[in-house]
matplotlib code that plots the C-alpha trace (Angstrom):
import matplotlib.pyplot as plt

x = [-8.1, -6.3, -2.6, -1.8, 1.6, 2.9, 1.9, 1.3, -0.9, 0.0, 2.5, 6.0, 7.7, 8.3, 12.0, 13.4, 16.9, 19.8, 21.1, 20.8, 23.3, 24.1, 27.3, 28.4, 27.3, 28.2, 29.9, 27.6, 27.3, 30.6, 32.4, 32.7, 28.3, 28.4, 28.2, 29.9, 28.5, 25.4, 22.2, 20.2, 22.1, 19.5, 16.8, 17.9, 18.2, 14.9, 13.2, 14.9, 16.0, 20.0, 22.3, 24.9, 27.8, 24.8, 22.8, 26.4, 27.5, 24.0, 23.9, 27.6, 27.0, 23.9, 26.4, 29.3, 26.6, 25.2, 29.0, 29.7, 27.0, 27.7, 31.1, 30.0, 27.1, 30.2, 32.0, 29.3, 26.4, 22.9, 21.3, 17.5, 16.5, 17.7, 16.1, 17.2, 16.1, 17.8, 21.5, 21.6, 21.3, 19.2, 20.1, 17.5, 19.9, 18.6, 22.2, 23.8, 27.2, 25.7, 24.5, 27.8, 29.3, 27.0, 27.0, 31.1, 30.7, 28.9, 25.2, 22.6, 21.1, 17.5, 16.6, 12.5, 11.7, 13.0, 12.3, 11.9, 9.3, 7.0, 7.6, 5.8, 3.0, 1.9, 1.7, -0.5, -2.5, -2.9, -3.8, -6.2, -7.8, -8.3, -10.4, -11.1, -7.5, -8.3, -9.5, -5.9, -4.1, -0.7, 0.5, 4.2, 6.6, 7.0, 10.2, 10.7, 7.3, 7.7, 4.0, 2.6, 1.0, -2.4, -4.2, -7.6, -9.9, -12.5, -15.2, -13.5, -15.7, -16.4, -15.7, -12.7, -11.2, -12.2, -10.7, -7.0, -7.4, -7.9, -4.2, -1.3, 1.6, -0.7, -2.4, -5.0, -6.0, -8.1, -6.0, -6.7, -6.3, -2.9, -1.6, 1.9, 3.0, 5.1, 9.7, 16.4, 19.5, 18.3, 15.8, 15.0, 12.3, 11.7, 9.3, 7.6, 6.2, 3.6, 1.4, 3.0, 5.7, 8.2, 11.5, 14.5, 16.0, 19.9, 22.0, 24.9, 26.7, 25.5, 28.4, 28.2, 29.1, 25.9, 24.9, 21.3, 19.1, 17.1, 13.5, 10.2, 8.8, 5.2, 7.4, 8.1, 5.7, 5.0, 8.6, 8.3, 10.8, 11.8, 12.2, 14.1, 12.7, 13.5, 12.0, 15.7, 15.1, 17.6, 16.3, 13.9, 12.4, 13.4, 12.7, 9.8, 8.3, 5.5, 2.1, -0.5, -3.7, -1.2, 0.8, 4.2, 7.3, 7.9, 11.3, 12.6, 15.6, 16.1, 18.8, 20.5, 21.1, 24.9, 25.2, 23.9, 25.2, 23.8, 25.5, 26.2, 24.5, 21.5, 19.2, 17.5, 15.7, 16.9, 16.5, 20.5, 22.1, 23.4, 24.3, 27.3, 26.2, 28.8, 27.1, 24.1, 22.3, 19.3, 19.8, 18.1, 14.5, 14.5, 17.1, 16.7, 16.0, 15.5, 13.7, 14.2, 11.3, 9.9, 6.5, 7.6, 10.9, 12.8, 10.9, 12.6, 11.6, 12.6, 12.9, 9.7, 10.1, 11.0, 9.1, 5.9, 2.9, 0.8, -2.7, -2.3, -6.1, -5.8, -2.4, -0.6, 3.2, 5.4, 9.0, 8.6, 10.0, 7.9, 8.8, 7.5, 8.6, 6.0, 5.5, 3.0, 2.2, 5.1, 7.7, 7.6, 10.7, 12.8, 15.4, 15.9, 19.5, 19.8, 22.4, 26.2, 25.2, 24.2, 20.9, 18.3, 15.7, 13.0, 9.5, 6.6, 3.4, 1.5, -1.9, -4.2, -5.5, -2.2, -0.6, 3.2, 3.7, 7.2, 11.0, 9.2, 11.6, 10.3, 7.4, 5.5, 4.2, 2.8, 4.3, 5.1, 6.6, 9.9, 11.3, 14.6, 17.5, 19.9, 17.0, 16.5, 20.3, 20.6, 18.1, 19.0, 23.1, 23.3, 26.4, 24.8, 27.4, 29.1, 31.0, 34.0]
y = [4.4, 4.9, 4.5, 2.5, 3.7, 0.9, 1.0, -1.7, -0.6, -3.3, -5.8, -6.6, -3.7, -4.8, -6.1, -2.9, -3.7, -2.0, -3.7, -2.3, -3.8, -3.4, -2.0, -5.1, -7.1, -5.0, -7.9, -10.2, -11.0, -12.0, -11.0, -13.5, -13.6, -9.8, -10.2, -7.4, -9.3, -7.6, -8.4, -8.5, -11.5, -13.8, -11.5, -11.4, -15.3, -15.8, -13.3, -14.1, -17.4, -16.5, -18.4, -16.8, -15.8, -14.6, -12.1, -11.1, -9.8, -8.0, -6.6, -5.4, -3.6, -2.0, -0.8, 0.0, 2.7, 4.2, 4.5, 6.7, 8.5, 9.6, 10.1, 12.8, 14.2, 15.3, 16.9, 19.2, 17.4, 18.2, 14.8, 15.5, 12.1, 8.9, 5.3, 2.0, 0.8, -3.0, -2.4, 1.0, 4.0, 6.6, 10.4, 13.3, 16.6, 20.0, 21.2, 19.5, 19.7, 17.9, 15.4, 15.0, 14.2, 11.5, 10.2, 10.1, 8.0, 5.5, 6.9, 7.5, 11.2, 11.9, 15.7, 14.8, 13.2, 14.9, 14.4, 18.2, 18.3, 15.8, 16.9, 20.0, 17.9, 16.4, 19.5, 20.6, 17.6, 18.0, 21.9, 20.8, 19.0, 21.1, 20.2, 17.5, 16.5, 14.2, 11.0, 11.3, 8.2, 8.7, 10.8, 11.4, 11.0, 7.4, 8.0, 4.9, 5.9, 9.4, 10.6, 11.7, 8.5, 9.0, 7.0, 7.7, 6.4, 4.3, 6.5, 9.5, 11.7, 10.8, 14.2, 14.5, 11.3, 12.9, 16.3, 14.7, 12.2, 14.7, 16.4, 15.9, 13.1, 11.8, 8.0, 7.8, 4.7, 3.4, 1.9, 0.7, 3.1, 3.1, 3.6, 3.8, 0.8, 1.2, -1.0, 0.0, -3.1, -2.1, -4.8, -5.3, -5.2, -1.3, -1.0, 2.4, 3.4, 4.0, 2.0, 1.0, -0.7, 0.2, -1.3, -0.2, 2.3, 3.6, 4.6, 7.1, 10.6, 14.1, 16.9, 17.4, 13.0, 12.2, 8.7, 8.7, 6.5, 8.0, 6.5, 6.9, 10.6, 8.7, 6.5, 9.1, 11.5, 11.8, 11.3, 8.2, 6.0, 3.1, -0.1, -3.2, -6.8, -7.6, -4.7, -2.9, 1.0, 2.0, 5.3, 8.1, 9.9, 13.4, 15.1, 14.1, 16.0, 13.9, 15.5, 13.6, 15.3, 18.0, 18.1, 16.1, 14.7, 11.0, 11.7, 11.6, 10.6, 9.0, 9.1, 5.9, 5.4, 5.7, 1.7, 1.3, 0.9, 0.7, -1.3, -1.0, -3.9, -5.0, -7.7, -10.0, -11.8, -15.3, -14.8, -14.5, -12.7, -9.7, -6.9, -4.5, -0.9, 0.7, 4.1, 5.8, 6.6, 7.4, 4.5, 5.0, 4.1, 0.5, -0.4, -3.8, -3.3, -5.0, -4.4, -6.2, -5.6, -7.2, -8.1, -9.4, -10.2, -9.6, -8.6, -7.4, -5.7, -2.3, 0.8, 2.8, 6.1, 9.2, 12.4, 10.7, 12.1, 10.1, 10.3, 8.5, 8.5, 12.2, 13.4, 14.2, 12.9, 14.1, 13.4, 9.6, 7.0, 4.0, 0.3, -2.7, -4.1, -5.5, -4.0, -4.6, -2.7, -2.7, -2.9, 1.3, 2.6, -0.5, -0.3, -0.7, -1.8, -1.6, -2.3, -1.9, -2.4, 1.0, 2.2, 3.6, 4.5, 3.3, 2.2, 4.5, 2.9, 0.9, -0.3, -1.6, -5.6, -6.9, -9.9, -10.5, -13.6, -13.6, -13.6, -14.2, -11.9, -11.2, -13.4, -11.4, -8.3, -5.5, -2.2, 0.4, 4.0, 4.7, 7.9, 8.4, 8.2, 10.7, 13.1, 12.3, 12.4, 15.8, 17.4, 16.4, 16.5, 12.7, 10.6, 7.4, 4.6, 2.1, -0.7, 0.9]
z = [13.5, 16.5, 17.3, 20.1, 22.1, 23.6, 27.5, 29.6, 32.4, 35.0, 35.0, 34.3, 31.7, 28.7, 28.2, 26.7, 24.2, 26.0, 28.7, 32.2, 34.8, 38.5, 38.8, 40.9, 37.5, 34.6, 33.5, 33.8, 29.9, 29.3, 26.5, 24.6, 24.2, 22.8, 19.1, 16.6, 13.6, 11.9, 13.9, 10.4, 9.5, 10.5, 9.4, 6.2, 5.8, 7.2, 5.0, 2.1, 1.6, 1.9, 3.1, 6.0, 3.5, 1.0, 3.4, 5.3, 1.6, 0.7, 4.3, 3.5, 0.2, 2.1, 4.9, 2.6, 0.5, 3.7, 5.1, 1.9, 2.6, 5.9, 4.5, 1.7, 4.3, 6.8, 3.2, 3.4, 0.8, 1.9, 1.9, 1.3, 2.4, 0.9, 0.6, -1.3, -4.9, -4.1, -3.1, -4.9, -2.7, -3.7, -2.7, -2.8, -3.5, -4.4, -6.4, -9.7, -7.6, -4.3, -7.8, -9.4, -5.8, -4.8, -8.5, -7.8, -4.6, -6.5, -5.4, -7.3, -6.5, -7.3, -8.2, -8.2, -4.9, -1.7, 2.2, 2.1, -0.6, 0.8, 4.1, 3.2, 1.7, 4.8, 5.9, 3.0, 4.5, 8.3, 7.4, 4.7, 6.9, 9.7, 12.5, 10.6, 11.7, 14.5, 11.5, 10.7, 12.0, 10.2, 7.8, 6.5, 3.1, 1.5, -0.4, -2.5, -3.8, -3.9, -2.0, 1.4, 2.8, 4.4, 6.9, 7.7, 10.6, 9.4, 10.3, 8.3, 7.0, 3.2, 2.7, 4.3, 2.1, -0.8, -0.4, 0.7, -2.3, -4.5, -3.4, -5.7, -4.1, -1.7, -1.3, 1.0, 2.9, 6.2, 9.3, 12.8, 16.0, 17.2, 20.9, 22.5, 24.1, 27.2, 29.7, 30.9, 28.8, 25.7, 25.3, 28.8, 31.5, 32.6, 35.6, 36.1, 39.4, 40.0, 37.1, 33.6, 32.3, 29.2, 27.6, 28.0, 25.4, 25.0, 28.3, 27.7, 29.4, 29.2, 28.7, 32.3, 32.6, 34.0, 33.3, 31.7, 29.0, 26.5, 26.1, 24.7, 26.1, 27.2, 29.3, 31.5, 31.2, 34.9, 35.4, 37.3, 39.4, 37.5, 38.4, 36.8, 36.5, 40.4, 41.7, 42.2, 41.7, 38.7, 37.8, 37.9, 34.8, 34.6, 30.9, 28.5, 25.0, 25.6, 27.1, 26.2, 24.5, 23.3, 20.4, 21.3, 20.3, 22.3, 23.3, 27.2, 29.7, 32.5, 35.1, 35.7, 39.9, 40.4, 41.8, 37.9, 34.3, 31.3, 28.6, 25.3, 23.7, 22.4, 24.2, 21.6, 24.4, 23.8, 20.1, 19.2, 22.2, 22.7, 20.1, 20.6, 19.9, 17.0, 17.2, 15.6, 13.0, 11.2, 8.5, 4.5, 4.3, 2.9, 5.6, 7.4, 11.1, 14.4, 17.9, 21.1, 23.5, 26.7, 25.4, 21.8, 22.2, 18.8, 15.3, 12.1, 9.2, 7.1, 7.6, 5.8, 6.5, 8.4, 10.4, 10.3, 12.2, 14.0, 16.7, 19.8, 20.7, 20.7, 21.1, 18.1, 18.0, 15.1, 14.8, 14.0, 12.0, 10.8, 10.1, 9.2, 12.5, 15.0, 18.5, 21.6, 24.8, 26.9, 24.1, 24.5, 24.5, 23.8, 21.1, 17.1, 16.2, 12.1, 9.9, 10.8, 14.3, 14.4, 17.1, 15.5, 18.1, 20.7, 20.1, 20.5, 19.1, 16.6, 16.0, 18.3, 18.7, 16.8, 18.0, 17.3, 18.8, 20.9, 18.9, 15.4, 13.5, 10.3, 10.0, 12.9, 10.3, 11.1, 11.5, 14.3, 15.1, 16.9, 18.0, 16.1, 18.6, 16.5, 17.3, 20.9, 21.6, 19.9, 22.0, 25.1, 24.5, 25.0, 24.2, 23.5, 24.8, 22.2, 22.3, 19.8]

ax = plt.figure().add_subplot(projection="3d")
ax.plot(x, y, z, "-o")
ax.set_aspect("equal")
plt.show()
């Protein structure tokens, strides 16, 4: 199977999920539109039946865990990974006293299923493998089940499935190709010239106070000048991990023109406004989160798992998260908000032929890949603008 990124070849960019604005118009969403409340809300009700009050208080215990979390991860605990069992958090820790202190916060640590452990699985797998490695779709940890998740092209060698099936933590199955899938508000339209369109990922400063948006590294890859909705240059490409038919990491930045601002909100595309930004995060794996992107508008789902591997037709990307959100060419780059209003990164890929339909939430399926913005941010020394 191959991995679709989420390009658009021709066209209008896919709407990316941070708001770009002319400086002239920075206001143009007035303040009283920008939502603080939870953008899973909705989500949440739709999926599960809740009512508003219902989902608000299961989305709050969610945040409430993860904010102790973060709390005892800046004490100094080593967090190997942690994912949700219902409303429980779940902690991977490698020392009874990092135990004892996430069992004080209220956590539940686990000492037999760590991001670490299966991290060094899927490694096992891709060097198992071999040259053999290119019938490797995805491969990558699945915490709440504690294995390496394989996913093999269709026309795998038999012997190749039979040899990673026989590997301890490790469930093999067969997926479709995937791609990357190509558009600056988060959420919004991002034209790239010459050729493709994106979505627009998450503006903020470098240390040095230049005004940039981090996006999806095959968005950029020929650093391009970018182009809004209208036409209106708001930015050139200038840094990019991705290299495509070479092992990459789908990271980049763009400048932002100086006449330009990005905001920070979220975009749902007509689905339930706009989002205000409250910082970032790399949120636990079972996490409810949302995308805003040109080509699909908004689609929900959870979060299923970090440092994923993937094959774009060729190029292997590592560095991903997965979730069961649903993306199409032209949503690249666009952004995932999760819970506490938190941003969580910008779409990279997902398979090939699926149709999301446009602001279906959680009824449009599927799954897809995002580059984690904590990461992206790191690397390139970004301050990711908030509305705090």
């Amino acid at each position: 199977m191959t991995l679709r990124s989420t390009l658009t070849l021709t066209g209008a960019l896919l709407g990316a999920s941070v708001v770009m604005a002319p400086l002239a118009s920075a206001a143009d969403v007035p303040d009283s539109q920008i939502q603080r409340a939870d953008p899973m809300t909705s989500y949440v009700m739709q999926r599960d039946g809740k009512t508003s009050t219902q989902a608000k208080s299961y989305l709050a215990k969610k945040e409430q865990k993860q904010s102790s979390l973060r709390s005892l991860e800046a004490k100094g605990v080593d967090a190997d990974g942690a994912w949700f069992d219902g409303t429980q958090l779940v902690v991977g820790v490698t020392s009874s006293s990092d135990a004892d202190r996430v069992r004080s916060a209220g956590l539940r640590p686990s000492t037999t299923v760590s991001q670490s452990s299966l991290d060094a699985v899927a490694d096992r797998v891709l060097a198992k493998a071999g040259k053999q490695s290119g019938h490797v779709v995805t491969v990558g940890p699945n915490l709440i089940k504690g294995v390496v998740e394989v996913r093999l092209a269709a026309d795998a060698p038999s012997g190749l499935r039979t040899k990673i099936a026989k590997m301890d933590k490790v469930s093999v199955t067969t997926a479709d190709e995937l791609t990357t899938q190509a558009d600056v508000v988060p959420g919004r339209i991002m034209d790239l010239s010459p050729g493709s369109n994106c979505s627009l990922g998450f503006p903020g400063t470098t240390s040095s106070g230049n005004n940039v948006m981090l996006t999806a590294g095959h968005c950029v890859e020929g650093l391009p000048d970018i182009l809004d909705a209208n036409g209106t240059h708001i930015g050139r490409g200038t840094h990019t991990r991705f290299h495509e038919g070479y092992s990459s990491v789908d990271m980049g930045l763009m400048d932002i023109d100086s006449e330009d601002v990005g905001q920070p909100y979220v975009d749902s595309r007509g689905h339930s406004g706009y989002y205000a930004v409250q910082g970032t995060s790399k949120n636990a794996v079972g996490s409810e989160i949302c995308k805003a992107g040109n080509t699909t508008g908004w689609t929900c789902g959870t979060i299923k798992a970090y440092n994923r591997t993937v094959n774009y037709g060729g190029t292997r990307v590592s560095g991903l998260a997965e979730a069961s959100v649903c993306t199409e060419g032209g949503d690249s780059g666009g952004a995932y908000i999760g819970v506490g209003n938190l941003a969580q990164g910008m779409t990279s890929g997902g398979p090939v032929g699926v149709e999301c339909g446009y602001n279906q939430g959680y009824n449009a399926g599927s799954y897809s890949f995002y580059q984690p913005v904590v990461d992206a941010a790191n690397y390139y020394g970004v301050r990711v603008a908030t509305a705090n």
